[in-house]
N, C-alpha and C positions, 0 to 999 in steps of 0.2 A: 480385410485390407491391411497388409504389412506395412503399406507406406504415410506416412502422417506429416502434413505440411502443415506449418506451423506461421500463423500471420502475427504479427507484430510493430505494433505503434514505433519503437524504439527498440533498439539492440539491447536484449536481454543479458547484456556483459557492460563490465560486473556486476554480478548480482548483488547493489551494493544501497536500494532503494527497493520500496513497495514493490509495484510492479514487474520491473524488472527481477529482483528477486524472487516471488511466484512464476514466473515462466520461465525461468533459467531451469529450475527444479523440477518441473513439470518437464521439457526436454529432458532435460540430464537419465529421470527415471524413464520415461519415452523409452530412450533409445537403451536403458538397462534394461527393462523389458522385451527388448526387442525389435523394435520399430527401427524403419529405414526414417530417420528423419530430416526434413528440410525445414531451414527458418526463411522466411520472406521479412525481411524489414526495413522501415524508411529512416533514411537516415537526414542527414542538416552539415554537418560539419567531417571535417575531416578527424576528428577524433571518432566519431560514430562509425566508418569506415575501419579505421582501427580496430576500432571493438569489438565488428561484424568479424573482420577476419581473427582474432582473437577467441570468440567464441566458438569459429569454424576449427580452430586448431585443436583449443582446451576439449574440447567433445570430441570429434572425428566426423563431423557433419557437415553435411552444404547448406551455408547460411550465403544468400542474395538479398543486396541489399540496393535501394532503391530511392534517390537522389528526390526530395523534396524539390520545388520551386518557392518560388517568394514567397514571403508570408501575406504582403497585401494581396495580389494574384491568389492566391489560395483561399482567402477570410473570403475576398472581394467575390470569388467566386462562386461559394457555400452562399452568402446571401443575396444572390443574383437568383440560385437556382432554390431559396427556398430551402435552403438544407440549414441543420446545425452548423458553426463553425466548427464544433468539433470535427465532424466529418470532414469540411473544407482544410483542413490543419493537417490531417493525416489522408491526402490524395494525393497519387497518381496513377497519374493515363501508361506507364509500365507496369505497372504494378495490376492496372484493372488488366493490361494484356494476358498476364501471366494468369492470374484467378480466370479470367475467361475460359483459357486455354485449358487449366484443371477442370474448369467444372465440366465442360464440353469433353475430354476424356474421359472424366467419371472413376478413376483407379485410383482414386486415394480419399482419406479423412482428413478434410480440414478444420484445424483445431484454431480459430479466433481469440484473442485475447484481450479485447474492448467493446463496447460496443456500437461506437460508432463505424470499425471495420467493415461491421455490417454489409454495411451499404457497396462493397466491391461484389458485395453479392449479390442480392437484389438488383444492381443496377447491370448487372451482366444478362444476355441476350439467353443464357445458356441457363440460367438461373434454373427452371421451371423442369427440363427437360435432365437435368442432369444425375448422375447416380453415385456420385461423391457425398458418403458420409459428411454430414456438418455438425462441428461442436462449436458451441459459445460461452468461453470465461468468461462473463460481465467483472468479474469479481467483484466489484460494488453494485449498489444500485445507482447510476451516476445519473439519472433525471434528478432522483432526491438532493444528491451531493449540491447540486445546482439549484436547484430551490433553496438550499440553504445560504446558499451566497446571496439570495435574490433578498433573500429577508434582512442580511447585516450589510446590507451595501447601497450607495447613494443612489438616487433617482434612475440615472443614465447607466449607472449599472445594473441595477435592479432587474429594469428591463431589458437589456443582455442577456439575463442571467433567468429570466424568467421565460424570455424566447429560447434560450437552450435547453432548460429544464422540459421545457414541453415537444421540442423536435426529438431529444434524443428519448426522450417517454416513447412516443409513435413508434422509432426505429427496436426499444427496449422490446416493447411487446410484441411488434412483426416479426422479431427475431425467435422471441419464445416460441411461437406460432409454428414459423415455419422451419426452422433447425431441427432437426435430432436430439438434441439433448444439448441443456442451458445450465451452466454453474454460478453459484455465487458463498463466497466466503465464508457466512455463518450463516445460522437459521434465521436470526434477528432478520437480517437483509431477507433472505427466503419469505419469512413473512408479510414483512412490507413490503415486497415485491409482488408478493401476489393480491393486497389490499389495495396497493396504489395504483400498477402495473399493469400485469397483465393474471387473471388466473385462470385462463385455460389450461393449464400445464404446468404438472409440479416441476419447481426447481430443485434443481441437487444440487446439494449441499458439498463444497468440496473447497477444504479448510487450507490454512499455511501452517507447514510445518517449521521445525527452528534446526539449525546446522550446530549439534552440539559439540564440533569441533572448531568454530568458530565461536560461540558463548560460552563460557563456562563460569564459574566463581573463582575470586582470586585467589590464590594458594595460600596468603595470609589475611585472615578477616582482621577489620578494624574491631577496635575496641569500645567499651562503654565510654571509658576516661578520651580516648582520642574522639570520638564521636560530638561527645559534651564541649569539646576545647574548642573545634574547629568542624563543624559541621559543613557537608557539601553536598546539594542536590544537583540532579542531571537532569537534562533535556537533547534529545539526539535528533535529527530529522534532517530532510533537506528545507535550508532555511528562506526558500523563496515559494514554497508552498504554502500556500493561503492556509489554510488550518493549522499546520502549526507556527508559521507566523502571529497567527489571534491566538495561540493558544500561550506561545512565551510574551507576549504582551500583555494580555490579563494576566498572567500570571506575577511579572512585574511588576506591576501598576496596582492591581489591587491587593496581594498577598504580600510580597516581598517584604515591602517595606514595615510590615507587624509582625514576620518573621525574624527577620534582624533588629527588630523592638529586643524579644525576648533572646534573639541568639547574636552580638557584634558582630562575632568573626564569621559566621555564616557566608560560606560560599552560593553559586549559579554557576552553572557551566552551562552555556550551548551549545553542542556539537554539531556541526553538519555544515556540508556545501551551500555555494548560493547565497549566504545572509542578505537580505535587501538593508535599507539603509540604515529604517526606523529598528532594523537587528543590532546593525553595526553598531549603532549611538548607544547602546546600552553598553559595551562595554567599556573597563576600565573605573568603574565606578560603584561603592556599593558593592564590593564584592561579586563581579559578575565576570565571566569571562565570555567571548561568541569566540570560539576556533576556527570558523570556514571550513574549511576541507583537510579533513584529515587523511592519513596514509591507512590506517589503524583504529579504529573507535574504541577497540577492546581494553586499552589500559585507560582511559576515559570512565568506561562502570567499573575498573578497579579499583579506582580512586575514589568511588565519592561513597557517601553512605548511603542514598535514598535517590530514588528514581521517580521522578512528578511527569504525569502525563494529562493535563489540564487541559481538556481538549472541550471544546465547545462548539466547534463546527467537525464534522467527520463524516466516515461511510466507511464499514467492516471493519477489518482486525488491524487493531495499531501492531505492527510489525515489533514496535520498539519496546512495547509491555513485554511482549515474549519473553525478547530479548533480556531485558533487566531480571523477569524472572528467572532464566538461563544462568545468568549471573548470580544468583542469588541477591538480588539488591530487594531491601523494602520498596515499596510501589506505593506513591500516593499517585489517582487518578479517580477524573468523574467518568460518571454511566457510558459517557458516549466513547471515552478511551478503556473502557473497560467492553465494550460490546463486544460478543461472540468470540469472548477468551470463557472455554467451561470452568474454569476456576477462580475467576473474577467474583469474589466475594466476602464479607465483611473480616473473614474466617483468615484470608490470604491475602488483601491489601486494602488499604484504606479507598472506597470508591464513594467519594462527594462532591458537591456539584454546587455548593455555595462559596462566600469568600471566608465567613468566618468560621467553615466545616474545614478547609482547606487549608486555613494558615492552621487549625487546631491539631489537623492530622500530621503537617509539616512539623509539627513542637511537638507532638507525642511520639514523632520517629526521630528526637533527639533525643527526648527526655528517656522514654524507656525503652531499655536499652534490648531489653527481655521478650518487648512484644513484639519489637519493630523485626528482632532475628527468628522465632516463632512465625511470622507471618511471611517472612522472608523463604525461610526451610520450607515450610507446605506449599508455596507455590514453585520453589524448585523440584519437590518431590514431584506435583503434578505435571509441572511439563514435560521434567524427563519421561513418565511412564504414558502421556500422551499426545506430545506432539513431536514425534517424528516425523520426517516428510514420507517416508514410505507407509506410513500408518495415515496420514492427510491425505494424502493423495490417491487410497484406494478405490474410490468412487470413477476416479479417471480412468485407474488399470482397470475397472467394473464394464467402463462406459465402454471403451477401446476395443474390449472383450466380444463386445456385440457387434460390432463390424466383419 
């Protein structure tokens, strides 16, 4: 099958966040490969519209994109029918027309990129009968993601969060079951996916690559003496995402302030769209800055010395570790922003997971000067020689092969 339709939560343009950066790439090489490719995606606002034809331009592709309704109508109607809200969040009745329609023709692979999608599938008449290739990027394991929330979060959400952990498990595993062929980001997730999940059927494995003309190191490194005088760590994300929301708030709260014990002039930066409020109120004070939405993030890791990814709620590859290592920046981060990076180790960045492991690795990526740029170099070496997206993504051109 030459032609490969391509479903999507949100318009993979720009590729300037998690998700939508994995599926931009995935396209991009798609159609460099060869494929006739089409994106289906739902949109919300009239920027998402923009972006859809943006995408259509910058590629050469027909992207169709597909108008959401309200969000109460949509939740209200996920739990009327028993469904996750996830699923109810990402429906429509055009959208189930057009999946219908493919599967019932049968002339192409469809390539899913959530998995609460899913369900355009299954819930089609055509499901059963049809001869259309089916791939599924979970790329997280997002039952787990959601049990995680269930466990740091009050009463009323808990249970929210423990009702969707358990709908989008059922749809996780029907999906393994019954698809072609299931991806997810790193082995870590592979593993627990098949301990918690589902393990009828091994997962593949199928990684994110880094745009190393987009990352690179800054043409002039800082120095010992600049480092010691005025130290500055980073933090990059979109800042209305639950994990790294919790992740720059412990961070804050419990580290910071024995950081700038030992360092005054100590900088924070947070980069990224979105800040929620309890974001916003940190800066301006204490040497902190929150940006919102930048144009550019790239002179952001030029600036600072050391890259913190204090991550305590998560699921697969922090994008933004990559990236700092792209950069050449020292990396302090715990296990869970370190998971399913192959070079994430004691050897290449600081990875600890207490307060007083973390403020100690923050002071040892001022103080010396010699380990923090050694640790820095080997995990630049390592990304350049193994994450390129054409070297990540080979399992995909593997998978595609077999159609």
């Amino acid at each position: 099958m030459s032609k490969v339709c391509v479903l999507s939560q949100r318009v993979p343009y720009p590729p300037n966040k998690g998700e939508k950066l994995r599926t931009y790439h995935q396209i991009e090489f798609l159609k460099r490969w060869g494929y006739e490719v089409e994106v289906l995606s739902l949109v919300e606002t009239a920027e998402d519209k923009k972006n859809a034809l943006a995408l259509a331009k910058h590629l050469g592709i027909s992207v169709n994109a597909f108008q959401l309704g309200s969000k109460f109508t949509r939740y209200a109607s996920a739990l009327l029918k028993g469904l996750p809200v996830s699923v109810g969040a990402f429906y429509s009745k055009m959208l189930q027309h057009v999946v219908d329609e493919k599967l019932k023709e049968g002339r192409e692979t469809l390539l899913l990129t959530a998995s609460s999608l899913s369900y355009y599938i299954f819930n089609s008449p055509h499901f059963n009968n049809t001869q259309c290739r089916l791939l599924m990027d979970f790329m997280d394991v997002d039952s787990d993601k959601w049990a995680q929330y269930a466990d740091s979060s009050s009463l009323l959400m808990r249970y929210v969060y423990k009702r969707e952990s358990k709908g989008i498990k059922k749809l996780e595993a029907k999906t393994n079951q019954r698809f072609d062929e299931c991806f997810l980001i790193a082995r870590e997730e592979a593993q627990l996916f098949s301990s918690s999940v589902d393990s009828s059927k091994e997962i593949t494995v199928l990684g994110n690559g880094l745009d190393f003309e987009a990352f690179y190191p800054a043409k002039v490194q800082s120095c010992a003496k600049k480092i010691s005088a005025a130290p500055h760590f980073l933090f990059t994300g979109v800042m209305d995402y639950k994990p790294n929301v919790d992740a720059v708030l412990w961070f804050v709260q419990n580290c910071w302030p024995f950081i700038r014990e030992k360092a005054p002039n100590a900088k924070f930066t947070v980069g990224g769209m979105n800040p929620r409020e309890e974001i916003k109120a940190l800066a301006g004070s204490n040497g902190i800055d929150v940006t919102g939405f930048v144009d550019d993030i790239l002179p952001y890791f030029h600036q600072t010395h050391a890259f913190v990814a204090p991550f305590r709620l998560a699921r697969g590859v922090q994008n933004k570790v990559l990236q700092a290592a792209a950069c050449k920046l020292p990396i302090i981060t715990t296990s869970m922003g370190a998971e399913g990076i192959s070079f994430a180790n004691a050897d290449n960045m600081w990875v600890v997971d207490d307060v007083d492991s973390f403020v100690a690795a923050c002071v040892e990526s001022i103080e010396n000067f010699e380990l923090s740029q050694c640790k820095a170099q080997r995990s630049y070496q390592a990304i350049v020689s193994e994450y390129s997206w054409e070297q990540q993504l080979s399992p995909l051109k593997e998978a595609m092969a077999k159609t």
